[in-house]
N, CA and C atoms as an extended XYZ file, in Angstrom:
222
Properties=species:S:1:pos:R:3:atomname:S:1:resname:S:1:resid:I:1 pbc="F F F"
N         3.713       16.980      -14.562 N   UNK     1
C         3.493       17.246      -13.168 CA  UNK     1
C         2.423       16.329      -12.576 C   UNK     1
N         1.243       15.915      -13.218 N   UNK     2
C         0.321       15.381      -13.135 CA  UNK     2
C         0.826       14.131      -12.334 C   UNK     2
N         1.821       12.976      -13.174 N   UNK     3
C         2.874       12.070      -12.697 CA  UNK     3
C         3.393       12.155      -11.264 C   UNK     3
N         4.057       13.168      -11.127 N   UNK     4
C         4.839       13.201      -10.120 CA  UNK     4
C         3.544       13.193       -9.106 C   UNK     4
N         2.590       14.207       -9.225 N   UNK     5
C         1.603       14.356       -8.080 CA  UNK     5
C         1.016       12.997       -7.647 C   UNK     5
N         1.153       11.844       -8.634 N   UNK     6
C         0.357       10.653       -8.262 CA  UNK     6
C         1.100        9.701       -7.850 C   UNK     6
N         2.748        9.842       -7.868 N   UNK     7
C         3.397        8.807       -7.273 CA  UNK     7
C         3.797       10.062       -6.242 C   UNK     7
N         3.757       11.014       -5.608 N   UNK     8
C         3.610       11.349       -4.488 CA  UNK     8
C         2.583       11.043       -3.896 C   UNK     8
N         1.648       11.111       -3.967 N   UNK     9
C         0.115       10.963       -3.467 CA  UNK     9
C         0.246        9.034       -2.656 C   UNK     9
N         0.916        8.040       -3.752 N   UNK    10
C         0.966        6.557       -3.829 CA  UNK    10
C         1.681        5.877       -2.390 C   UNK    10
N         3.215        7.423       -2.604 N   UNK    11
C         4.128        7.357       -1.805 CA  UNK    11
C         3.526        7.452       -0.149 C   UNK    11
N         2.739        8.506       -0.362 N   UNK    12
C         2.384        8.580        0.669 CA  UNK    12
C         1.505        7.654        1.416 C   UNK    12
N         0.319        7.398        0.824 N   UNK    13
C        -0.862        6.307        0.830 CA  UNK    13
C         0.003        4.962        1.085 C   UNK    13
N         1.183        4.209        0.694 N   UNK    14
C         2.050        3.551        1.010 CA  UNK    14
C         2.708        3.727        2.348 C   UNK    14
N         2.587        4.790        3.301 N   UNK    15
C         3.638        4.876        4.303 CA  UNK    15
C         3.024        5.056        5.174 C   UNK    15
N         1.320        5.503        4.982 N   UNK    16
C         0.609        5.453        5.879 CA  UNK    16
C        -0.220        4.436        6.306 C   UNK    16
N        -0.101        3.408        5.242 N   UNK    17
C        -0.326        2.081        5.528 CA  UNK    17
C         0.982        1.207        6.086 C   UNK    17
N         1.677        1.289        6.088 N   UNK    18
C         2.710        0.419        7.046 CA  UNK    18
C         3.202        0.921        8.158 C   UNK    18
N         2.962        2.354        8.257 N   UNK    19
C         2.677        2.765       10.049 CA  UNK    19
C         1.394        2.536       10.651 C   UNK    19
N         0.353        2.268        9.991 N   UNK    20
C        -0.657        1.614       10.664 CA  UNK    20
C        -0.621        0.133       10.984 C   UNK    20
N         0.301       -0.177       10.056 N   UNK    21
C         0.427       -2.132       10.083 CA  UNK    21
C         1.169       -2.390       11.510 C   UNK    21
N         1.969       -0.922       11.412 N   UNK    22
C         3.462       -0.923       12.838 CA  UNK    22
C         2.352       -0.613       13.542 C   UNK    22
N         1.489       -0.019       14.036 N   UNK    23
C         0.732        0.225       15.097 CA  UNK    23
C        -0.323       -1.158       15.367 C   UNK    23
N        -1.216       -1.920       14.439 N   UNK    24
C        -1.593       -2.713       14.818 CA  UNK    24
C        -0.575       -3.998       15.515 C   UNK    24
N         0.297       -3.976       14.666 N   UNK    25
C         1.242       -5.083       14.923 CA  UNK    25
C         1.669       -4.857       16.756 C   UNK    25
N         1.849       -3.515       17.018 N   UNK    26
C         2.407       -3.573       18.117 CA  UNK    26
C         0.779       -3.578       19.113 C   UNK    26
N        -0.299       -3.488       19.079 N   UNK    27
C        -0.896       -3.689       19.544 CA  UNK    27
C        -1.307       -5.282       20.061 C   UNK    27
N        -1.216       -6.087       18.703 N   UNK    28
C        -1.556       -7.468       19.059 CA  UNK    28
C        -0.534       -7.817       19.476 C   UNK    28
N         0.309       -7.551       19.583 N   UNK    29
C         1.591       -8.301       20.590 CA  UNK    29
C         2.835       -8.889       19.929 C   UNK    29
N         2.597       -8.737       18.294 N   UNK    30
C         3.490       -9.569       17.501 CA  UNK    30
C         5.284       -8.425       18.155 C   UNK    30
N         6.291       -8.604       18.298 N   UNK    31
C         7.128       -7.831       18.820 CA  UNK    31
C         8.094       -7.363       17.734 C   UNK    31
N         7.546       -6.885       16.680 N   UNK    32
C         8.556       -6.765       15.503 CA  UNK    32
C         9.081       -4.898       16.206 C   UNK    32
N        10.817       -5.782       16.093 N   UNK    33
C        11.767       -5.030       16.499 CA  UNK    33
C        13.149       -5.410       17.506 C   UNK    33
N        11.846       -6.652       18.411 N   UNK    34
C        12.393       -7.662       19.234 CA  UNK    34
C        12.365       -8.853       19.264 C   UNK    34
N        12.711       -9.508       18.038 N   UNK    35
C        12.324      -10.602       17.566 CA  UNK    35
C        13.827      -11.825       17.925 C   UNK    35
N        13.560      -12.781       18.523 N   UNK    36
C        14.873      -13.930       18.134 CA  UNK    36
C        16.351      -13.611       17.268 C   UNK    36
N        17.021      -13.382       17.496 N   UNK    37
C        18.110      -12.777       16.185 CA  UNK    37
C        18.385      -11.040       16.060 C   UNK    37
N        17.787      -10.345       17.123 N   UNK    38
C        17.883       -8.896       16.697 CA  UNK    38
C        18.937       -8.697       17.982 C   UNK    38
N        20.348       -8.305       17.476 N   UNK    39
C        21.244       -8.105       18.603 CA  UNK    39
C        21.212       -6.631       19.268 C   UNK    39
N        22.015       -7.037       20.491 N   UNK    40
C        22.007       -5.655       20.804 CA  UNK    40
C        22.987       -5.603       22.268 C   UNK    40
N        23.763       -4.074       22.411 N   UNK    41
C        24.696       -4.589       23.690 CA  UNK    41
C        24.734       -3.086       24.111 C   UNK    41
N        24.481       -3.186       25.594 N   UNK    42
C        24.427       -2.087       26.339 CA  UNK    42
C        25.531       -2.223       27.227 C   UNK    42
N        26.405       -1.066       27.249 N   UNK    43
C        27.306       -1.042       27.999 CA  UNK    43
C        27.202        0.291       28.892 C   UNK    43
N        28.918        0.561       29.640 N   UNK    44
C        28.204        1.455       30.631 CA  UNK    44
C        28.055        2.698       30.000 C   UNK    44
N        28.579        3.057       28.903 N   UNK    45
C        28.138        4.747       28.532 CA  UNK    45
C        27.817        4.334       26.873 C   UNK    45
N        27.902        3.193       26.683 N   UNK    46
C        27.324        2.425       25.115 CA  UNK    46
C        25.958        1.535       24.957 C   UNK    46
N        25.044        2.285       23.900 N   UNK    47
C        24.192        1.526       23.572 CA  UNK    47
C        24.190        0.949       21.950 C   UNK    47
N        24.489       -0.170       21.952 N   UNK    48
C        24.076       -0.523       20.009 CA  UNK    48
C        23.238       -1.673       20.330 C   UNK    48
N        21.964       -0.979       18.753 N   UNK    49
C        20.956       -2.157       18.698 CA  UNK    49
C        20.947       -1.974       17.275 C   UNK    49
N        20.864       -3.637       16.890 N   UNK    50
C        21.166       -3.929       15.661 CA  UNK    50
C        20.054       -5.209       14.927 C   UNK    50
N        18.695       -4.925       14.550 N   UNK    51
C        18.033       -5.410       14.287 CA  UNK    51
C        18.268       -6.626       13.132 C   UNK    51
N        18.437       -7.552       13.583 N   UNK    52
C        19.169       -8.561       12.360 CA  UNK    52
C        17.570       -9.666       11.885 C   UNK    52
N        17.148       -9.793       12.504 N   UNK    53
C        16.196      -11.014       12.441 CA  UNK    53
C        14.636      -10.077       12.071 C   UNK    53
N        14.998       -8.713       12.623 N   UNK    54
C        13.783       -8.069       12.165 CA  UNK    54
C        14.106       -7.648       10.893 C   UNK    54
N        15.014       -7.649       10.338 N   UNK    55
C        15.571       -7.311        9.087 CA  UNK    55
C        15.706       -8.324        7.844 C   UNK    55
N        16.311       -9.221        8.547 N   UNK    56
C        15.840      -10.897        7.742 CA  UNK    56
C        14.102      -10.903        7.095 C   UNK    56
N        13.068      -10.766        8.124 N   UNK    57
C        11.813      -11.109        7.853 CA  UNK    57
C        11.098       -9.944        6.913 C   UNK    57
N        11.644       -9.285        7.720 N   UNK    58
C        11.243       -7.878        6.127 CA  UNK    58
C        11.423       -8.174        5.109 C   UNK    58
N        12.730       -8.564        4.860 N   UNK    59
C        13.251       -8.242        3.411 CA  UNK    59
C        12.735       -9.763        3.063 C   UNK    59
N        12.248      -10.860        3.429 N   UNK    60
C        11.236      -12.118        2.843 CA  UNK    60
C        10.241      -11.460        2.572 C   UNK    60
N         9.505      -10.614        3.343 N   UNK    61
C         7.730      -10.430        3.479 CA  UNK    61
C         8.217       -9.821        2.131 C   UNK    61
N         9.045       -8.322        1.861 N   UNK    62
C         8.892       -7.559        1.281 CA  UNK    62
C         9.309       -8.637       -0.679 C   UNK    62
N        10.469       -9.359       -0.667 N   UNK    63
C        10.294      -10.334       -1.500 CA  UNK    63
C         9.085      -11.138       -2.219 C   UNK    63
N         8.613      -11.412       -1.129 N   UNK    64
C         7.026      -11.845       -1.328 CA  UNK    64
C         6.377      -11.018       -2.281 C   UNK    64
N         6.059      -10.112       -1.675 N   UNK    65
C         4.996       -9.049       -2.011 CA  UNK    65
C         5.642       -8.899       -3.545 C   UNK    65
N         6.568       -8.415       -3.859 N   UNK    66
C         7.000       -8.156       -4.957 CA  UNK    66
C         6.883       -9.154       -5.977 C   UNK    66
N         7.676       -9.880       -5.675 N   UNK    67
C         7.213      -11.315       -6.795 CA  UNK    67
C         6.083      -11.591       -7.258 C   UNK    67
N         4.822      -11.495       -5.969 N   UNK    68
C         3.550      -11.586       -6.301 CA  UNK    68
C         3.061      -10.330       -7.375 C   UNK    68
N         3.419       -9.444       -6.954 N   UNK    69
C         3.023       -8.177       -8.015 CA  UNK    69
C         3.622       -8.363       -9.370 C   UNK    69
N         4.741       -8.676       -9.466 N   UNK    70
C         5.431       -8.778      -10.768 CA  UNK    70
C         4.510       -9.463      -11.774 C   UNK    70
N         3.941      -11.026      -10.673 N   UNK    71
C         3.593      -11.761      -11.215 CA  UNK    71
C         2.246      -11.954      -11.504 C   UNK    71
N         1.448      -10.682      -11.110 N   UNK    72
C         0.300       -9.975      -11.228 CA  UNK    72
C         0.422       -9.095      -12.651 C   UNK    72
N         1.570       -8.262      -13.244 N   UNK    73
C         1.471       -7.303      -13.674 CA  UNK    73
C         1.635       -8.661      -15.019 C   UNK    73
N         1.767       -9.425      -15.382 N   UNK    74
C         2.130       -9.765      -16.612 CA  UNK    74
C         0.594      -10.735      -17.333 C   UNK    74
């Protein structure tokens, strides 16, 4: 139980740091959500938004990060 309590605890400490990153981020002006490449089409009783370019850069940053850790842990 001990386990579980500390990758809950991690989980959390993890999610409350990247809603703070989303809050600074949207403070300084960076526009992640509305970035170059994020489609989207409003029609008259239709809305789709389809984040493509904000989705692209995530999944690099988040690449990043990982590799670096991997390459930390050895």
């Amino acid at each position: 139980m001990q386990n579980l309590g500390r990758i809950l605890i991690g989980l959390g400490a993890v999610l409350v740091a990247a809603g703070g990153l989303l809050v600074l981020l949207g403070r300084v002006g960076i526009p992640l959500g509305r970035l170059p490449g994020d489609l989207s089409y409003r029609g008259k009783n239709l809305s789709v938004y389809f984040p493509l370019g904000t989705s692209i850069l995530l999944s690099l940053l988040l690449s990043l990060v990982f590799y670096l850790l991997s390459r930390l842990r050895r």
